[in-house]
C-alpha positions as CSV (number, residue, x, y, z in Angstrom):
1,X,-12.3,163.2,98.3
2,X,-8.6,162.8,97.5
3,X,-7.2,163.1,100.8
4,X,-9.5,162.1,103.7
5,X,-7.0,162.2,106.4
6,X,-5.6,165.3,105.4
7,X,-8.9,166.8,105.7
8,X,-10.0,165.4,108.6
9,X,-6.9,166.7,110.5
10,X,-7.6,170.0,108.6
11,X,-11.3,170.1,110.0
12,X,-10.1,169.1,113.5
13,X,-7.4,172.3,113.9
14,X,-9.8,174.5,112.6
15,X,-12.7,173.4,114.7
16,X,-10.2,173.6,117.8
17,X,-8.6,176.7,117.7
18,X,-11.4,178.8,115.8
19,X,-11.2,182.4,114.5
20,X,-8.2,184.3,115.8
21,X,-9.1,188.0,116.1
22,X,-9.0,190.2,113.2
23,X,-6.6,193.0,112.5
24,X,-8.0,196.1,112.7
25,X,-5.7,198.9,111.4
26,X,-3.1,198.6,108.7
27,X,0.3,197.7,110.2
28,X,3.9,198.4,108.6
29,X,4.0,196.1,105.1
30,X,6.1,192.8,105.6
31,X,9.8,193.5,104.1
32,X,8.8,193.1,100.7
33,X,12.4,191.7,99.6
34,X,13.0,194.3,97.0
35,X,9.9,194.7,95.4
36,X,8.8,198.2,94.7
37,X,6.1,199.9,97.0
38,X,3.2,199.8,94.0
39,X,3.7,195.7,93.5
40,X,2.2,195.6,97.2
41,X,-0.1,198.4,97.1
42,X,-3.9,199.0,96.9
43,X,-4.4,201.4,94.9
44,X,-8.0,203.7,95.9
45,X,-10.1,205.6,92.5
46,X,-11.5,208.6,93.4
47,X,-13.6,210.0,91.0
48,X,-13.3,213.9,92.6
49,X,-16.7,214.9,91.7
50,X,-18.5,212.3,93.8
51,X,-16.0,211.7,96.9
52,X,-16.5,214.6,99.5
53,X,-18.2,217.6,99.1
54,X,-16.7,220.2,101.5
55,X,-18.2,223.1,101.0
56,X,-21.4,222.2,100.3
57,X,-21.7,223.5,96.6
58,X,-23.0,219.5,95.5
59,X,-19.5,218.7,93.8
60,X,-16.8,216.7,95.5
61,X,-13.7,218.6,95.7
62,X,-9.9,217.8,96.7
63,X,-10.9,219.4,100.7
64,X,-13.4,216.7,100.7
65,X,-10.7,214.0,99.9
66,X,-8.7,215.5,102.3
67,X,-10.6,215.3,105.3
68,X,-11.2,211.7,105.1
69,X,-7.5,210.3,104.5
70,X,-8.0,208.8,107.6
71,X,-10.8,206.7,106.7
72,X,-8.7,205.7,103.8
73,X,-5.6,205.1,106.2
74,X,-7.8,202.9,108.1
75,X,-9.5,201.4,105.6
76,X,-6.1,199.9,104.2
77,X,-5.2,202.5,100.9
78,X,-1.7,202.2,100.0
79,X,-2.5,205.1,97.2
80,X,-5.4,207.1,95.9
81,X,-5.8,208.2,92.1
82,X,-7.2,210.9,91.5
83,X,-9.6,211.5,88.2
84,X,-8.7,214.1,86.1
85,X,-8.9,217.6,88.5
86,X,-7.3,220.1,85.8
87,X,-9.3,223.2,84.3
88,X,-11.8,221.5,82.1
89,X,-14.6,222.9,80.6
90,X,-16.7,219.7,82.1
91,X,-17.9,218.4,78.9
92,X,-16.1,214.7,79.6
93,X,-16.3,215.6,83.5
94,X,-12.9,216.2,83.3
95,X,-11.3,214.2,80.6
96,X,-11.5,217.5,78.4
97,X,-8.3,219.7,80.1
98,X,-8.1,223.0,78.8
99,X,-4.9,223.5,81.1
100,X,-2.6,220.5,82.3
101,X,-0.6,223.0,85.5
102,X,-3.3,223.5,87.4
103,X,-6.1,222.3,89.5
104,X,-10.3,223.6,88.1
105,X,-11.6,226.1,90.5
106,X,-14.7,223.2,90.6
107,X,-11.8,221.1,93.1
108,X,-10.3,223.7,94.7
109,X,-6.8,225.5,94.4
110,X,-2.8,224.4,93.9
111,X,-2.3,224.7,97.4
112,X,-5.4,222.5,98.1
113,X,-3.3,219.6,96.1
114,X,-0.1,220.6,97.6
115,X,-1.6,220.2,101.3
116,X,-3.6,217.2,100.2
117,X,0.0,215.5,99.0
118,X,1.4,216.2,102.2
119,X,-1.3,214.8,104.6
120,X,-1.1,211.9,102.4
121,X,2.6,211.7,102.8
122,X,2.2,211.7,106.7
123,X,-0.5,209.1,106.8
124,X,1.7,207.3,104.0
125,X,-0.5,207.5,101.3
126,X,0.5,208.3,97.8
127,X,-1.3,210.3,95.5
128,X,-1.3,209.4,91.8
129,X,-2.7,211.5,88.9
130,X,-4.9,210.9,86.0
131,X,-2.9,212.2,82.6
132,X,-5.2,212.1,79.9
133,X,-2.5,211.6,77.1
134,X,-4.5,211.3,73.7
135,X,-6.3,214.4,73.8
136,X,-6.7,218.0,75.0
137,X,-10.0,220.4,75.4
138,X,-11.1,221.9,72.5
139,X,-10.3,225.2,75.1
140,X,-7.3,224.1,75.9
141,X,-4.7,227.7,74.3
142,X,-2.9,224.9,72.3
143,X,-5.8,223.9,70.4
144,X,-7.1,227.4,70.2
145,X,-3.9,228.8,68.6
146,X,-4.0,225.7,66.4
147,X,-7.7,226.5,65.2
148,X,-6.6,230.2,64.0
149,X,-4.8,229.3,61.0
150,X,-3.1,226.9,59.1
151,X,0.5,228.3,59.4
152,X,0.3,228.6,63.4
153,X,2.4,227.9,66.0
154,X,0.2,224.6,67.2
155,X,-1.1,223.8,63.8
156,X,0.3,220.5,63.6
157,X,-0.2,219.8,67.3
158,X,-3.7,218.1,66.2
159,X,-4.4,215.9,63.5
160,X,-5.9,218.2,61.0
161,X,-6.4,216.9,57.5
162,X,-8.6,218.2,53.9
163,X,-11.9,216.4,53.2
164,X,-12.9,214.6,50.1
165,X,-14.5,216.2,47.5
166,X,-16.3,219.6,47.6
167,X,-15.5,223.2,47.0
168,X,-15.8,224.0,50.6
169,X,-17.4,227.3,49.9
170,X,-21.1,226.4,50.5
171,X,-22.7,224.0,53.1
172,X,-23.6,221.7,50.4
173,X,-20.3,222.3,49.3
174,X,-18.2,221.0,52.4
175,X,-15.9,217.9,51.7
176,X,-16.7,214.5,53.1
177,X,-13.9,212.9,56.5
178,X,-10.9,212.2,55.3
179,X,-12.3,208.6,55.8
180,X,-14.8,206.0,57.6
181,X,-13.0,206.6,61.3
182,X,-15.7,206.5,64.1
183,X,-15.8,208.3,67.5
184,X,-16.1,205.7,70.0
185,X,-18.9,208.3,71.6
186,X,-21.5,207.9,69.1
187,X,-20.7,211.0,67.0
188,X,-18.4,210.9,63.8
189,X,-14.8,211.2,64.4
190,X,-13.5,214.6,61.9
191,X,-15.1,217.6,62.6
192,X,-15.2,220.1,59.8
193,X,-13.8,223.7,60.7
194,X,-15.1,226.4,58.3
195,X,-12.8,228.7,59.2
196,X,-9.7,226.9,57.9
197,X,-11.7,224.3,55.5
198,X,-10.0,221.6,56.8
199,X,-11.4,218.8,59.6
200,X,-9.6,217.5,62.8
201,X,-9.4,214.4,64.1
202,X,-10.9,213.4,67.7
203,X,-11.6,209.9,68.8
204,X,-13.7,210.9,72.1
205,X,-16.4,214.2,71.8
206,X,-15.7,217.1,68.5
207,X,-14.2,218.8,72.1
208,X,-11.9,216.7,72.7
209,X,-9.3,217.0,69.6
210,X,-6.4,214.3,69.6
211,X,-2.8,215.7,70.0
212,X,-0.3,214.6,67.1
213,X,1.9,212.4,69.0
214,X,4.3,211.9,65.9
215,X,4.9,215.8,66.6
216,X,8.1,215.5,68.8
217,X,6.9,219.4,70.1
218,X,4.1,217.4,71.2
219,X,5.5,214.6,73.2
220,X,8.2,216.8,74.6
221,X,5.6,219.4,76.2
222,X,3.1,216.2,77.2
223,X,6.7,215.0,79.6
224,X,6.9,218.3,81.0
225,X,3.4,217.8,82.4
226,X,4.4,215.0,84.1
227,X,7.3,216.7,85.3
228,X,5.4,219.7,86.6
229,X,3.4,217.1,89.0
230,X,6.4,215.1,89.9
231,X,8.2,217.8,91.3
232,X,4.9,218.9,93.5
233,X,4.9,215.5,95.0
234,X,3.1,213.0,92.8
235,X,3.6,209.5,92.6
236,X,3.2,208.6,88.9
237,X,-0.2,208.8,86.3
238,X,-2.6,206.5,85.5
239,X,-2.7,206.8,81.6
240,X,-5.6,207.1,80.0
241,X,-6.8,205.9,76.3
242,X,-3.0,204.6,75.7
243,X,-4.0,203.2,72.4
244,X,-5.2,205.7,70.8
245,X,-2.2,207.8,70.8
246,X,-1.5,206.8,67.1
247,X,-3.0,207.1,63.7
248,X,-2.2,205.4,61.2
249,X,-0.5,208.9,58.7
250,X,-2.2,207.4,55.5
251,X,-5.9,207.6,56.7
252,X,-6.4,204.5,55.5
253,X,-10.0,203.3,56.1
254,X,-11.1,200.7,58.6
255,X,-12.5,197.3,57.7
256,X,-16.6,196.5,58.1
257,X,-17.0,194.2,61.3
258,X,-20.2,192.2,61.9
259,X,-23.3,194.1,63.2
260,X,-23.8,197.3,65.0
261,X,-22.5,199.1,67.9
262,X,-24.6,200.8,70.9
263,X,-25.3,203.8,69.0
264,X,-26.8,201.5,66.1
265,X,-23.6,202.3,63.4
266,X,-22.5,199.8,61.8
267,X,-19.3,198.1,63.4
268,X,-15.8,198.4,62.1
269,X,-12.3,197.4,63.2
270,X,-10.5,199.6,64.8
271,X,-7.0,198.8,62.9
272,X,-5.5,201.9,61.7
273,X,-6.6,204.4,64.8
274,X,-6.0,202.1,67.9
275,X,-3.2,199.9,69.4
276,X,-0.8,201.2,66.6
277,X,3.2,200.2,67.5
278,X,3.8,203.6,68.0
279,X,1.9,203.8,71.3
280,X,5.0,201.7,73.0
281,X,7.0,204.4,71.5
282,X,5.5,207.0,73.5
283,X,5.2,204.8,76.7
284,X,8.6,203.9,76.9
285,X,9.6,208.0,76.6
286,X,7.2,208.5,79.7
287,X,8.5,205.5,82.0
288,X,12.1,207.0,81.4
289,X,10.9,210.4,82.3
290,X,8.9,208.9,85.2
291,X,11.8,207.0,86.7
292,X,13.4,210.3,86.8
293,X,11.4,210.9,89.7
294,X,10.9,207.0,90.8
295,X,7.4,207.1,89.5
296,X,5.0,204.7,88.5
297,X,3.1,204.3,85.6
298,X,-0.9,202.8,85.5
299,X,-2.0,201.8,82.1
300,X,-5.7,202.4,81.0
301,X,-5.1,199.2,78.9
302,X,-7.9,197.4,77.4
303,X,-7.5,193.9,75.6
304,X,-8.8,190.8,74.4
305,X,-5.7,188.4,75.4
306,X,-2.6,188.4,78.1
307,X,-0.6,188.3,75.1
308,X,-1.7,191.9,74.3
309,X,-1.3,192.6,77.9
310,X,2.1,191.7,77.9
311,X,3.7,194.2,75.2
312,X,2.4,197.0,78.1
313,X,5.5,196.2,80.4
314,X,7.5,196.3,77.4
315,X,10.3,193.9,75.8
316,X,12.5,195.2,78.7
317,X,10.7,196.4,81.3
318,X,11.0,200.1,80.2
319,X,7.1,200.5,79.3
320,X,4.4,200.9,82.0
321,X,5.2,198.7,85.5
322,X,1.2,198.7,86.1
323,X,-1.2,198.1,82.9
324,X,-4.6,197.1,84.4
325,X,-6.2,194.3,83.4
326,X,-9.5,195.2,82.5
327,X,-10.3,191.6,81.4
328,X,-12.2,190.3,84.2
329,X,-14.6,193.1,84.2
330,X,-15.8,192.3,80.9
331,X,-16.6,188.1,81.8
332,X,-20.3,187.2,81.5
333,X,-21.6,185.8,84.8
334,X,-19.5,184.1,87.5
335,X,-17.4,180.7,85.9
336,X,-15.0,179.5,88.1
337,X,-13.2,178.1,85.1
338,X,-13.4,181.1,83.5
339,X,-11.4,183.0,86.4
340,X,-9.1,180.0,86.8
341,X,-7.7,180.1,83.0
342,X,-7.5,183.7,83.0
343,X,-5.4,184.0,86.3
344,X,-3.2,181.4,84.9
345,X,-2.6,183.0,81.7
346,X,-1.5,186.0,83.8
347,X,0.6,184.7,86.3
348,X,2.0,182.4,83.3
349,X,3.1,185.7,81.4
350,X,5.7,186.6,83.9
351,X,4.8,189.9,84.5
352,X,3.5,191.6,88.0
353,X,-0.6,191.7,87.3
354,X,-2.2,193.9,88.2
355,X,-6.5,193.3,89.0
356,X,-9.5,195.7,88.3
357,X,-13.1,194.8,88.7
358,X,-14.8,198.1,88.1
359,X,-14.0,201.6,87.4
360,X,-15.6,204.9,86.6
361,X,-16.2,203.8,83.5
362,X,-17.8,200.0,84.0
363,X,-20.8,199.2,86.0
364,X,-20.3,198.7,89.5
365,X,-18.9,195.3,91.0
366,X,-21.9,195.2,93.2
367,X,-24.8,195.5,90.4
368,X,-22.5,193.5,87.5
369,X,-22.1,190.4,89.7
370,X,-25.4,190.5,91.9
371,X,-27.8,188.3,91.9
372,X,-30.5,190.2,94.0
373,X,-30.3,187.7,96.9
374,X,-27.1,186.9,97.7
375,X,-24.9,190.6,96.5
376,X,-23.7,191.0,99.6
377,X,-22.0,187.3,99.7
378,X,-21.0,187.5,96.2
379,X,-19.1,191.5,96.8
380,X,-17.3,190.4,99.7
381,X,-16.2,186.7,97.5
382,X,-15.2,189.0,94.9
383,X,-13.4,191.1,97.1
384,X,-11.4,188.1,98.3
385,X,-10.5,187.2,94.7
386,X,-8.7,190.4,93.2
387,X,-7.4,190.9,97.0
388,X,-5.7,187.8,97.7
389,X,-4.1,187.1,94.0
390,X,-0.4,187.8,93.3
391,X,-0.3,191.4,92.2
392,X,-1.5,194.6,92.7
393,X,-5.0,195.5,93.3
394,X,-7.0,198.8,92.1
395,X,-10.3,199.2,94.0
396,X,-12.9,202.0,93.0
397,X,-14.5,204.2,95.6
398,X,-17.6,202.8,97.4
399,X,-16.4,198.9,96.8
400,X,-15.7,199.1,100.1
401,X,-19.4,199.5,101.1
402,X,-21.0,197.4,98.7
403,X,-22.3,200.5,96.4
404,X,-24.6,199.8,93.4
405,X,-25.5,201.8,90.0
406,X,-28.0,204.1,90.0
407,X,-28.7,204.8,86.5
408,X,-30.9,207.5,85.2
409,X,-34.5,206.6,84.8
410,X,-34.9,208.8,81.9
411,X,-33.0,210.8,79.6
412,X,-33.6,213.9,80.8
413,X,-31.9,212.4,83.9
414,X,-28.9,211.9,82.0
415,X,-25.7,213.8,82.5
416,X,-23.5,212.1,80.7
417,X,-23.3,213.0,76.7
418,X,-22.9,209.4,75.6
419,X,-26.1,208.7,77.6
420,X,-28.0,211.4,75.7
421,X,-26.7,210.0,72.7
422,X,-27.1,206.9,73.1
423,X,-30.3,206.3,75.3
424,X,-32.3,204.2,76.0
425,X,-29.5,201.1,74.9
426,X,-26.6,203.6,76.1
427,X,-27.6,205.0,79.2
428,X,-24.2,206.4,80.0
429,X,-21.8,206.0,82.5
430,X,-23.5,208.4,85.3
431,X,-24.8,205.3,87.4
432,X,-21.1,204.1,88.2
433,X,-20.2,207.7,89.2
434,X,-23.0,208.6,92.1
435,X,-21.7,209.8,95.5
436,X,-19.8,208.5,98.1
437,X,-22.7,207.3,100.7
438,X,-20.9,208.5,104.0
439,X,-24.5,208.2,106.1
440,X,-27.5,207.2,105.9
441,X,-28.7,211.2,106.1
442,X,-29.6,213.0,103.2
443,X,-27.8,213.1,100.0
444,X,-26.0,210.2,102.1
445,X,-24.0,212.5,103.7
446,X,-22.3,213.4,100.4
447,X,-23.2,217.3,100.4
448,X,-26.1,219.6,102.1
449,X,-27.0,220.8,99.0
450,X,-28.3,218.8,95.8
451,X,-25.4,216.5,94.7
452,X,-24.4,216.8,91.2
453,X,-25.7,213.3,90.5
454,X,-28.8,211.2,93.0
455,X,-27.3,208.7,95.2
456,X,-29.8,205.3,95.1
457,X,-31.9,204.1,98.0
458,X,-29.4,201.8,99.1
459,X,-27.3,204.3,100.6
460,X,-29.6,204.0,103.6
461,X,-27.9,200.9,104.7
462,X,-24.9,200.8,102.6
463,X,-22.8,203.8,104.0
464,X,-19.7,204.5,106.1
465,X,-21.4,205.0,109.1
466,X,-24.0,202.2,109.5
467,X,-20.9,199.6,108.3
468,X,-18.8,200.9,110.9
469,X,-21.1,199.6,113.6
470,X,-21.7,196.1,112.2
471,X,-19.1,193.5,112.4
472,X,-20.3,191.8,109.8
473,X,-21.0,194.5,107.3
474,X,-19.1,195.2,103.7
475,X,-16.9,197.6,105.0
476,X,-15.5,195.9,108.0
477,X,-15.1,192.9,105.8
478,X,-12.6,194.9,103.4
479,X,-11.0,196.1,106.3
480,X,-10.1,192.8,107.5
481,X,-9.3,191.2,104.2
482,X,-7.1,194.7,103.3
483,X,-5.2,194.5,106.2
484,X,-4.5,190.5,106.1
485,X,-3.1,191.3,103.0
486,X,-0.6,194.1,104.0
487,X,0.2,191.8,106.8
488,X,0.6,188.4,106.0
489,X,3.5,187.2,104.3
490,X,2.1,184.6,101.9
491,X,-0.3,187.0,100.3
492,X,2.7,189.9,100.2
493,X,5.2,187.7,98.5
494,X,3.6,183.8,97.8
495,X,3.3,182.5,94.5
496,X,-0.1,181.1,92.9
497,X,-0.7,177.4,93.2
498,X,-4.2,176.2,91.9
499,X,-6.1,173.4,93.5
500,X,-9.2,171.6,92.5
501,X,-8.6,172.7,88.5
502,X,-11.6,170.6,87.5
503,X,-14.0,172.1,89.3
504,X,-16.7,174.0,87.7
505,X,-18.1,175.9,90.8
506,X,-15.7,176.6,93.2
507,X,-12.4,178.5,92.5
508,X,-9.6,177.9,95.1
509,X,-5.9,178.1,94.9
510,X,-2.7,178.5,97.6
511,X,-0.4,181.4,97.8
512,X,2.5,180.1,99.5
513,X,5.6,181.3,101.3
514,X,8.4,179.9,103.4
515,X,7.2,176.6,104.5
516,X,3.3,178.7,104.6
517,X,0.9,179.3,102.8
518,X,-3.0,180.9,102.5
519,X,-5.8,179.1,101.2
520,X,-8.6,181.3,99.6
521,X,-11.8,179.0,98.5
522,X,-14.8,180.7,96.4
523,X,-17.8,179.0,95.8
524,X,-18.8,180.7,92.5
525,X,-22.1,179.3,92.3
526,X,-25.7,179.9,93.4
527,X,-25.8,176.2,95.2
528,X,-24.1,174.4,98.4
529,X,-21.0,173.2,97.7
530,X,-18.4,170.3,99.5
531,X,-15.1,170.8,98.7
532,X,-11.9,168.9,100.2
533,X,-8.2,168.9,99.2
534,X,-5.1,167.2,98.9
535,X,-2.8,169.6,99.2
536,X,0.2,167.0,99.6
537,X,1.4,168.2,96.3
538,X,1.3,171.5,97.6
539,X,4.0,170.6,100.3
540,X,1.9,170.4,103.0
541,X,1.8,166.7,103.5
542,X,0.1,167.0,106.9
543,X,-1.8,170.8,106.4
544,X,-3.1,172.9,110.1
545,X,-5.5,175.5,109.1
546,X,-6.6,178.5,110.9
547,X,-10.0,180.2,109.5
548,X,-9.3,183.6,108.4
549,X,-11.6,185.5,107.2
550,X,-15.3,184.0,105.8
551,X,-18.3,185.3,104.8
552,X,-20.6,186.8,107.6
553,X,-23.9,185.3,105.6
554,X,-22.5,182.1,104.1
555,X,-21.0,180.7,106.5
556,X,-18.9,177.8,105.4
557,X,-18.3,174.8,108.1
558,X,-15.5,172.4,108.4
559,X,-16.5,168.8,108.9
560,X,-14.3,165.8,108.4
561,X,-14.9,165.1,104.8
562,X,-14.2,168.6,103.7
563,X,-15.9,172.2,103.9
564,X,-19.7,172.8,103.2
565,X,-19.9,176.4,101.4
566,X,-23.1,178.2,101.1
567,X,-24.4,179.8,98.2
568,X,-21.1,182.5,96.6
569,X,-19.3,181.2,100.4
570,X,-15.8,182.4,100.4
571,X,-13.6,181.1,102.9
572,X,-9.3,181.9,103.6
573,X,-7.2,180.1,106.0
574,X,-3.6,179.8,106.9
575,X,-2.0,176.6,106.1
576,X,0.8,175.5,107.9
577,X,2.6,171.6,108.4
């Protein structure tokens, strides 16, 4: 213990005045002192498919969102975004568009979208898009005109290139790629077109050919997109595959890496199609159209170092205001340390972070970090983390409720094309995407008819309706936690100040504002843990907490020589002198 008496006065004040009661509905945001609305918000993925089926067909649809914004209102969403909902012949689920002005008859209609803007608007939720950037359908009318010939309008819309080698007359004839490029989806990444001898380039599925970004015709009809959506009421895009906007013009081919990727090819670095300087290039043109409109911008933004991270915002702030930080959800295990260096780094880059744990593409939060005795516990501490740091926060439908994968047991089960390519060691990505569980009724409420995808068994006790009723469940634990932080001004505007930095099990730090601050504790470990602080260095010479928020099953108790945390306890307080 560094500081007995501090924690012994600590322990007294909180045993004294106890739990105060818990907010229950989001309130107005504390001024935020001229930061924008997205630096505060929580931002809600909806993968449309899976959400709400309303008319009973066993596919979500933009209806289905519509008729619960209020659960979302009172669950705490600042902001949903939506996965792709264009025309799309469904090969990517969506990630294909064969038509960027309009909304596939699978979700509904342009005046579905329209309404479902304005019924966000009144209940003061945003509604951001997904703009798939890199790539178009293989359907999509640009492509098709550019597949006709080599002299048409849209030729050089794609990236289409000769072979090497062969007389092209003859199956045995046809030329080799243009070079060793892969598709990151297990297939090869030039597909050969008879009809104009010549191969295009696609870094996703043959139907999904990559624009040619270095074609300003291109780049100039990709902004009116975004402008098309703007003017209907949309709050900005999140981006997806930024760095593959680019390749390199030479072809050059990659370099061998070490060993073999999931779809047993042999690995290679990804240097001249991916993360080329271009791709700023073409963010920085789309943050000056999207603060035409006072937009935002969400980057799809993978990498191995803040550093990387960094170049996202741009040299002067004119890139995108929100790249994710998909770090965290590639860390092996739960290491305090680990999560302590990496939200220094961040907060030591100087930009505004912004947090991810999962996504439609990443295994679930719930499955990744679970343990299969204490998921529960360990959900709701890693719902505290990526909810209490400075920044914004992007949550994935379901979180909320503690949902798990439910990967396909077979591969005949499998919808998603990676998964068929792939299986057994890729399995796909259809276990992340299963439906909303709404009751514990069949289908879990989802849809009276089959849903597109099963929902697990779970879903009996992990749903909207059986959380509602239990104080203690998942979902009234984010609704607490989301509206502490849309309420309280040390989490709104406080800076970061780690405590304890040598401590390998329990990650806690202080957000602190005006003379207050919050403390959030995580015991990242499978054992008991005492912790105490001195947080004289802190400012608070002579600290009063009041217990927050804790976990339901873990409790963790106050006693004069410092807090006793159960197994993945989490514990937040309010610290005042």
């Amino acid at each position: 213990m560094k500081n007995s008496k501090s924690i012994c006065a600590v322990a007294l004040f909180m045993l004294l005045f106890g739990l105060p009661p818990a907010a229950h509905a989001q309130h107005q945001p504390v001024d935020a002192e001229g930061h924008q609305w997205w630096q505060h918000a929580v931002v809600y993925e909806i993968y449309p498919r899976s959400f709400a089926d309303s008319d009973n067909n066993g596919f979500g649809d933009l209806k289905g969102i519509d008729q619960h914004l209020d659960y979302l209102k009172q669950l705490g969403i600042d902001a949903i975004w939506i996965t792709p909902c264009f025309p799309s012949p469904q090969v990517d689920f969506g990630y294909d568009v064969s038509d960027y002005d309009a909304i596939d008859p699978l979700y509904g209609t342009l005046s579905d979208f329209d309404k479902l803007v304005a019924d966000g608007k009144q209940r003061h939720i945003k509604v951001i898009l997904d703009f798939v950037v890199n790539h178009t359908s293989d359907k999509h009318q640009w492509f098709i005109d550019s597949q006709s010939s080599k002299t048409s309008q849209h030729r050089d819309w794609y990236i289409w290139r000769d072979g090497k080698g062969g007389d092209g007359k003859s199956p045995e004839g046809i030329a080799q790629p243009p070079n060793n490029w892969l598709s990151t989806f297990g297939t090869p990444a030039w597909t050969f077109d008879a009809k104009t001898n010549q191969y295009y380039y696609h870094y996703f599925y043959p139907e999904q050919p990559d624009l040619n970004w270095r074609n300003p015709a291109v780049e100039n009809a990709m902004l009116d997109v975004t402008r098309f959506w703007y003017k209907r009421g949309v709050a900005g895009f999140r981006l997806d595959a930024v760095d593959t906007l680019y390749e390199d013009p030479a072809l050059t081919d990659n370099p061998p890496a070490p060993g073999t990727d999931k779809f047993g090819r042999a690995n290679q670095i990804e240097k001249y199609n991916k993360k080329l300087p271009e791709v700023h290039d073409a963010m920085r043109a789309l943050r000056k159209t999207a603060d035409e409109y006072n937009s935002v911008l969400i980057g799809e933004t993978w990498t191995s170092n803040v550093s990387q991270l960094k170049d996202y915002y741009g040299a002067n702030h004119d890139e995108l205001q929100m790249p994710m930080d998909l770090m965290m959800t590639e860390f092996k295990g739960l290491h305090a340390q680990q999560y302590r260096d990496h939200i220094a780094a961040v907060n030591a880059a100087g930009q505004w972070p912004v947090y991810v744990i999962t996504n439609h593409d990443i295994i679930r939060s719930y499955t990744r970090y679970g343990d299969g005795a204490h998921n529960d516990d360990i959900a709701k501490m890693m719902a505290a983390l990526y909810l209490t740091l400075r920044g914004s926060a992007i949550m994935y439908y379901g979180e909320e409720l503690g949902m798990e994968n439910n990967d396909p047991k077979s591969r005949e089960d499998v919808q998603d094309p990676i998964g068929k390519i792939g299986w057994p060691v890729e399995k796909g990505r259809d276990g992340e995407r299963t439906p909303m569980q709404w009751t514990d009724g069949p289908n879990a409420g989802f849809s009276k008819a089959k849903p597109w995808l099963p929902v697990p068994a779970s879903a009996q006790t992990h749903n909207v309706e059986t959380e509602a009723k239990d104080p203690d469940s998942m979902l009234n634990f984010y609704r607490k936690l989301l509206a502490m932080r849309h309420n309280e001004p040390t989490l709104l505007e406080g800076d970061y100040f780690p405590l304890n930095n040598d401590d390998p099990n329990v990650l806690a730090y202080l957000r602190r504002y005006k003379g207050e601050a919050t403390l959030v504790v995580l015991n990242m470990s499978a054992t008991p843990q005492k912790v105490g602080f001195d947080l004289a260095p802190a400012g608070f010479a002579t600290p009063k907490l009041t217990e927050s928020l804790n976990n339901a099953h873990a409790k963790t108790a106050a006693g004069a020589d410092g807090l006793s945390m159960q197994p993945f306890g989490m514990f937040i307080a309010k610290v005042t002198q």
